[in-house]
C-alpha positions in Angstrom: 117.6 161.0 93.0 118.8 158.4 95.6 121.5 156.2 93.9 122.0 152.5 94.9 125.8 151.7 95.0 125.8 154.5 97.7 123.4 153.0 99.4 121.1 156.4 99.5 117.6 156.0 101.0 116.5 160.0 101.9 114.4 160.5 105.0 111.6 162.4 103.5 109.2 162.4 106.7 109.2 166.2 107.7 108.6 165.3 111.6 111.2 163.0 111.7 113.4 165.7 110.3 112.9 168.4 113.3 112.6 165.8 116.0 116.2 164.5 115.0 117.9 167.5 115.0 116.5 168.8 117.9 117.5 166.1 120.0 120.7 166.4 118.7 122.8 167.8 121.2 126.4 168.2 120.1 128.8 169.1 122.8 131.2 170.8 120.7 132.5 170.7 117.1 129.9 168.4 114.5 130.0 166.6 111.7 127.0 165.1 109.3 127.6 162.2 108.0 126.1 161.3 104.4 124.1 164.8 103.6 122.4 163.7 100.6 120.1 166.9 99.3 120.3 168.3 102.6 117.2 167.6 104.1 119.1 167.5 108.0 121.4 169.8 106.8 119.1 172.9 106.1 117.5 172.5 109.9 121.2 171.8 111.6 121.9 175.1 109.6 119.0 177.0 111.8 120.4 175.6 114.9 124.4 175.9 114.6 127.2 177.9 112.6 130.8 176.5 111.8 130.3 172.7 111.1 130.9 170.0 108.1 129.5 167.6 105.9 130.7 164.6 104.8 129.5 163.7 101.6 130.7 160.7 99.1 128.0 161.6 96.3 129.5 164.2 93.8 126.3 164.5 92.6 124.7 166.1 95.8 127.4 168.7 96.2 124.6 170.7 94.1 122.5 170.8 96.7 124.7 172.5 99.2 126.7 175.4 96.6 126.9 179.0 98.5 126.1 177.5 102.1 128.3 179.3 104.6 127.1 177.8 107.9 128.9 174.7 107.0 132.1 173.1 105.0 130.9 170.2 102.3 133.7 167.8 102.4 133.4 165.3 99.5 134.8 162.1 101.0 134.0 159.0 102.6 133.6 159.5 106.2 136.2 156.0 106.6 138.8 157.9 104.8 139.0 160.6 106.9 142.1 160.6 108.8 141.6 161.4 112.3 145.3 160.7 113.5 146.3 164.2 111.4 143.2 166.1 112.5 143.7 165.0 115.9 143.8 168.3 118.0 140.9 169.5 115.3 138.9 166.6 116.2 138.0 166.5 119.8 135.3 165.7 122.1 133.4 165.9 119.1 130.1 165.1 117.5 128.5 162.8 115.0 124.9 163.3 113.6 123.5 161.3 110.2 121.0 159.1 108.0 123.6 156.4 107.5 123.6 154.5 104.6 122.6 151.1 104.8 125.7 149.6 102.7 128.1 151.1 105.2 126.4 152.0 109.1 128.0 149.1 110.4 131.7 150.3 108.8 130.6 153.9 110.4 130.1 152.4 113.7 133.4 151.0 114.0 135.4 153.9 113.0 133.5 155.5 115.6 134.3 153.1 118.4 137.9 153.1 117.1 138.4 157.0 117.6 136.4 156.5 120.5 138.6 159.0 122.4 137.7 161.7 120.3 133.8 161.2 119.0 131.7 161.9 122.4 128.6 162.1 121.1 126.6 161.0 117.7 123.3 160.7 116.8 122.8 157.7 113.7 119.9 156.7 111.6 120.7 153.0 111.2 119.4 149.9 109.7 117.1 148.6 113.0 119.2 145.4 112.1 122.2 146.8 113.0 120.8 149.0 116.2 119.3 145.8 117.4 123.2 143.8 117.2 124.5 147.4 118.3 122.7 147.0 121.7 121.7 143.2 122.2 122.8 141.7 125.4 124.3 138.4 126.4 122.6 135.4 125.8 120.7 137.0 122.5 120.8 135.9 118.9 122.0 139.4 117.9 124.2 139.4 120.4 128.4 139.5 118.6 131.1 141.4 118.0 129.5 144.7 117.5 127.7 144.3 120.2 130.7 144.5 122.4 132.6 147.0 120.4 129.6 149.6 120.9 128.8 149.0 124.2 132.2 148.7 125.6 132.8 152.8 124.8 129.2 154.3 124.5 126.5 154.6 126.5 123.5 154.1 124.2 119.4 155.1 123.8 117.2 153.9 121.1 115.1 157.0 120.3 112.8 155.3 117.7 111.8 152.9 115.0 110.7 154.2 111.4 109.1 152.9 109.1 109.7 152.3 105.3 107.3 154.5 104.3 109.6 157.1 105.9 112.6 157.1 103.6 112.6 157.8 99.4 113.3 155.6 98.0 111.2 153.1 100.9 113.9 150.6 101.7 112.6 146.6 102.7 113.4 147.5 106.3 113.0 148.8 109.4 115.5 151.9 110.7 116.7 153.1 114.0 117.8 156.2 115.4 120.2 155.8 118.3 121.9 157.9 120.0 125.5 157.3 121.9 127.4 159.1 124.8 130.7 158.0 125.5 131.1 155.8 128.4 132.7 157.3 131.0 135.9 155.2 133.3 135.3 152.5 130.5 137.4 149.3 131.4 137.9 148.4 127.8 140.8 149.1 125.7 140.6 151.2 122.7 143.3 149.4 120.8 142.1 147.9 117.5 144.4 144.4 119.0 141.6 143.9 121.6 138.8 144.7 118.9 140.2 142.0 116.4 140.5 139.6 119.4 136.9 140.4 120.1 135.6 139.9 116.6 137.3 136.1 116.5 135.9 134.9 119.5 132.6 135.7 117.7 133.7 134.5 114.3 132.5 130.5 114.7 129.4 131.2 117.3 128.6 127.8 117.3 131.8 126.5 118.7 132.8 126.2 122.4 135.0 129.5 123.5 138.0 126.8 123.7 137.7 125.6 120.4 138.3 129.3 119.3 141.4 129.8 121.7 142.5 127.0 120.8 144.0 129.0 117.6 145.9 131.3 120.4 146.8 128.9 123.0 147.9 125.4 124.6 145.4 123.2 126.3 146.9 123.7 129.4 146.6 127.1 129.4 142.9 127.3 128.3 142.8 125.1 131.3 144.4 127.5 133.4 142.4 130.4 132.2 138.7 127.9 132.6 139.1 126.9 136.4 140.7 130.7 137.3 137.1 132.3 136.0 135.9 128.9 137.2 133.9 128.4 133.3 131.9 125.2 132.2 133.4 123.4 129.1 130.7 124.6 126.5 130.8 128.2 127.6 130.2 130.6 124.5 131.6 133.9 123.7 127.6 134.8 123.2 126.9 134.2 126.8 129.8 136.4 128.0 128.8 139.6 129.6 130.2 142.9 127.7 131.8 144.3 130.8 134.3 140.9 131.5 135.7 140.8 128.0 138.8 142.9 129.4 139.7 140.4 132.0 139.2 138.0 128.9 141.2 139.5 127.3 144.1 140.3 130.0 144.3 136.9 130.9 144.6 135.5 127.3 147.7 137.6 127.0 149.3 137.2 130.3 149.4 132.9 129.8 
């Protein structure tokens, strides 16, 4: 039975199932994330030997006792630590019905160990897919937005339905799949993501108002006429790919 505080809705539809894993394409060492009953998990068995699960629900480890294609590992995917698993964990793969509570925590440990995850494969709220992959000048266009798209390469590979999930959640869901960006001019430090995420934090205000917090007038000016800016620009209306130089300048002033 699905549980609520994990935020548990099961994908039940069977061709949904086998067209997941068989597009997923792992080019290396996997992971699962969030097994539940093992619906994914007995058709990833099929297809590959020697990977793990990551599972928060000790009440599911019943439903993967005696495998030996795969290691259960009960524990929250975030609290994994990826700094001492480091030469274990590399250009590796992600595949999972994520729960809807914590997809959009998933995504961002993803994006932070960006230079060893190459490739995953995530059933998501469509919510979250849709801010995920929304371009400038959009409504769903923020933060996460530019974390995702400033280190994977993305394809949304369909919408389901409620109807496809047990228990049926209120919403839509989205399966997208991510290939790290090759020669990406981002920075991978979590200093440039936190810089990212509060020039989103008061959309409604000018981007000046918001570096105001960081810097003098004068050199808000400075940085305005250099990337030659109107006075109401918006971090929304920014395009993904000049948040570096954004960023650069912001700490060379």
């Amino acid at each position: 039975m699905a549980r609520a505080k994990f935020g548990q809705n099961f994908l039940v539809d069977k061709i949904w199932q086998e067209r997941i894993v068989n597009w997923f394409q792992p080019k290396g060492d996997f992971a699962e994330i969030g097994p539940g009953q093992g619906a994914l998990t007995r058709l990833l068995e099929k297809r590959f030997n020697n990977f793990c699960v990551f599972e928060v629900d000790p009440k599911m480890q019943e439903y993967h006792t005696g495998k030996k294609n795969y290691e259960f590992i009960l524990q929250d995917f975030l609290d994994w630590n990826f700094e001492l698993h480091s030469k274990a964990v590399n250009n590796f793969s992600l595949i999972g019905n994520l729960p809807y509570e914590s997809g959009t925590a998933i995504v961002k440990q993803v994006v932070y160990h960006c230079d060893q995850i190459d490739y995953f494969l995530f059933m998501l709220q469509k919510e979250v897919a849709d801010r995920m992959c929304s371009l400038p000048r959009r409504k769903s266009y923020g933060s996460l937005s530019v974390f995702f798209q400033s280190q994977y390469d993305f394809k949304i590979k369909g919408n389901l339905p409620p109807g496809a999930f047990r228990p049926a959640p209120k919403v839509f869901s989205s399966l997208i799949e991510g290939h790290r960006r090759q020669r990406s001019p981002h920075p991978t430090t979590r200093e440039y993501f936190e810089f990212i995420q509060s020039c989103f934090q008061m959309k409604r205000k000018t981007l000046r108002n918001v570096l105001k917090n960081r810097l003098s007038a004068p050199q808000i000016d400075e940085i305005y006429k250099k990337f030659e800016w109107n006075s109401n620009i918006r971090a929304e209306e920014i395009e993904i790919d000049f948040w570096p130089k954004v960023y650069e300048e912001v700490l060379s002033v």
